[in-house]
Phi, psi and omega in degrees: 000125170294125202275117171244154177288357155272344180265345165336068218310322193236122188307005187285300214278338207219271217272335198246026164279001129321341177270335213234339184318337189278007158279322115022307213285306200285293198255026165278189156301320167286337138333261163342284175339289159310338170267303167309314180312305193312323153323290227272340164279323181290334190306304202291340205263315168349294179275308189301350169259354142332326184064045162262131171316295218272339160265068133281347197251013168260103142302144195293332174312316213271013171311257213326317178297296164312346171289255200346307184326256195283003174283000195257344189345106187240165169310297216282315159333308184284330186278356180273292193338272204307003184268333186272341189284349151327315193266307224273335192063006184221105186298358179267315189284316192294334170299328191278332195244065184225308179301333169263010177291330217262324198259319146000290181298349184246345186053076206233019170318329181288313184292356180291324175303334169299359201264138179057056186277111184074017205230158187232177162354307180262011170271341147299300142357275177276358153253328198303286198309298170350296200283315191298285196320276220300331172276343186277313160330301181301312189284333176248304174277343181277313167302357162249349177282327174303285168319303171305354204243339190267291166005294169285296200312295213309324177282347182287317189251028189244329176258009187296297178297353162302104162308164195185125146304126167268158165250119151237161183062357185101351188255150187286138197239166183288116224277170212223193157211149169312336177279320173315299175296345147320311192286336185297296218266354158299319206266312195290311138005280208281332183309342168260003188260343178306309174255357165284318159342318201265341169316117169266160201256136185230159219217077177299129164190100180190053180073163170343304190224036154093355180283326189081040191264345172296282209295354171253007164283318201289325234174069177270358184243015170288141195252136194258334167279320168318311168312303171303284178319306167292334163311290151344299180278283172322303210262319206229348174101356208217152189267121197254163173279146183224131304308150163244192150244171196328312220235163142337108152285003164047024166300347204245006185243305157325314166283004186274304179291345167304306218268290149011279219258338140294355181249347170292322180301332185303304198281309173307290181326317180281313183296015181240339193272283166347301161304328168318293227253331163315298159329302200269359160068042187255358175223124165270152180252136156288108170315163194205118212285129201095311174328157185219122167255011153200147162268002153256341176257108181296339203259343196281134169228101185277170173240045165343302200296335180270336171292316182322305189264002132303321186289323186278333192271303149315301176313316189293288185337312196271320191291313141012248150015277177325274168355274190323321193265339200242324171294331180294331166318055145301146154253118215054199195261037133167155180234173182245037173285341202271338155331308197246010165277321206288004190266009201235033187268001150266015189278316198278328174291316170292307132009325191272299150351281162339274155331343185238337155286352163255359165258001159304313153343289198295303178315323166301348209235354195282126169220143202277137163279088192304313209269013139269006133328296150317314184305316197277325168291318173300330186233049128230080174278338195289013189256027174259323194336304195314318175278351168272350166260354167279299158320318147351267186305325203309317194262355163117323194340106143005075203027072176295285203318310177306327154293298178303329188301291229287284164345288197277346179256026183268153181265060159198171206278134171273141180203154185323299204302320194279342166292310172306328159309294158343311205275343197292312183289010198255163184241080154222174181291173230246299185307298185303313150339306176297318158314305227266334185288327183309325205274126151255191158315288202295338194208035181254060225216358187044226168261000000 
């Protein structure tokens, strides 16, 4: 059977890869591929600006060409790789020696050996993933996290004067306005996209057990951590750890995915609050000609997109999860457990992807029903109580709460008449009555 968006094991690769393909550049396999090539060459250029006697006869003219190696990067290129890496059994060695077939050709044969010069697997690795996450991030997932986060604020300031009935415990509460609770889940958003921001993408590179011990036997009187640290910084955009060990402790990666899976919390909290005020008919969905919202009940329009990106949203969360706790672990100064978690760093992203093109969908589609809103405030007046026992206390008033309790907690329905009644019986002045007769539902929201 031929790998298809039907044959696919994981709906990322198969029913929602229209959704997840701009990721595919980054995290896929040929990615990953591409990226290390982009190492091991930016490396190579790296050192020939270094000022090693034995690359001084490499002109600088031809750095571009080399660049061209992975920006020219093509499938048939990642497919001669996985073809040496058949002989080599190793996938890193397979990178390296495809770059020197490429130098060869260019004629930089005497000079080939410097290409991955000291260096071991994960100096490649813990930069190749780093570089793949922070453009892939940037390029994809912060620009639908953004949209979605404008979205909302666009209904925060477009509902900023709807009163809403509030709920807490599920219970009717001192009412609020829609726009407002919009603005909560905005605000919250960006303090976090604020502090993923301060997350750096850091990057090990400094030989076999993190020492530089190749490269300073080789070039001892070179100081190899300046190096190494400008390389890093200069060269590839990313920040490296000082001291390591063989491999990335990957604490800054952990808080990268932290930082993540807090703000799908974020986003869960609204899609379950959305599904909510759907429930409650405080929004209708626009409808879209074809559509089917059940196959057996024809008048049903769900609210598919907000289950979607709960749902979706979750996975991401839990793979996450996973990351954060299991990458900083090695044992001694390295194990392969981080080798195959780490090939799964596009799974909770894309899922997040996912999730955040349905709720782009679901937002879109949302359109508000003022007048079950309005309906659901009309039939609580008993949620003023708070505010006629405040203004109570204010005046000195007598067990202001122990009245209004006494009141609201009768088994029959509170309405303007029995409040305005309620207030009549009360022994304060004809003004505070008059205050107090003032407050409804609709405009007892505060600030």
């Amino acid at each position: 059977m031929d790998l298809n968006n039907l044959t696919a094991l994981s709906p990322i690769d198969g029913r929602y890869r229209r959704v997840t393909h701009p990721l595919a550049t980054y995290l896929s396999e040929f990615g990953l591929i591409k990226y290390r090539v982009q190492v091991e060459i930016e490396y190579f250029i790296a050192l020939c600006e270094y000022d090693l006697p034995q690359l001084k006869s490499v002109d600088s003219a031809i750095f571009p060409q080399l660049r061209k190696i992975y920006q020219d990067f093509s499938e048939s290129d990642a497919l001669k790789i996985k073809e040496i890496e058949k002989v080599t059994n190793h996938d890193v060695k397979a990178v390296e020696y495809l770059i020197k077939e490429k130098f060869d050709e260019l004629g930089l044969s005497e000079q080939k050996e410097f290409i991955h010069f000291g260096l071991t697997s994960q100096d490649i690795n813990n930069t190749s993933i780093p570089l793949s996450l922070k453009e892939s991030i940037t390029t994809v997932v912060l620009p639908l996290i953004h949209e979605v986060n404008n979205l909302i604020n666009q209904f925060a300031d477009d509902w900023r004067d709807i009163s809403m009935l509030a709920k807490t415990h599920g219970q009717p509460a001192s009412p609020t306005r829609l726009g407002k609770e919009f603005k909560v889940f905005s605000e919250r958003v960006s303090k976090q996209l604020n502090l993923l921001a301060q997350v750096p993408y850091s990057a090990k590179f400094g030989g076999a057990t993190g020492n530089f011990n190749a490269h300073h036997v080789a070039y001892p009187n070179n100081n190899w951590i300046d190096f190494g640290d400008n390389f890093v910084k200069q060269y590839l955009g990313l920040e490296r750890s000082h001291p390591t060990t063989q491999i990335e402790h990957y604490d800054n990666l952990a808080a990268l995915f932290d930082a993540l899976k807090r703000i799908n919390t974020i986003l869960i909290d609204l899609s379950r609050d959305i599904w909510q005020y759907v429930a409650s008919n405080y929004f209708k969905q626009k409808i879209k000609a074809g559509e089917v919202g059940s196959s057996a009940m024809p008048h049903k329009v769900n609210p598919i997109d907000f289950e979607n990106a709960e749902g979706n949203l979750g996975i991401a969360n839990a793979v996450f999860e996973h990351l954060s706790a299991k990458l900083p672990i090695s044992r001694l100064q390295r194990d392969l457990t981080d080798s195959t978690v780490l090939r799964n760093v596009s799974v909770p992203l894309a899922h997040t992807v996912i999730a955040l093109e349905s709720l782009k969908k679901g937002l879109n589609k949302l359109e508000l029903n003022k007048a079950a809103i309005d309906f659901d405030l009309e039939e609580n007046w008993a949620v003023v109580a708070e505010a006629i026992q405040t203004i109570l206390r204010r005046e000195g008033y007598p067990k202001p709460y122990e009245a209004l309790k006494e009141l609201t907690r009768k088994n029959e329905k509170i309405t303007k008449e029995s409040i305005h009644s309620f207030i009549e019986t009360l022994n304060v002045s004809d003004d505070i009555k008059s205050e107090l007769k003032v407050i409804t539902p609709f405009n007892y929201t505060g600030m």
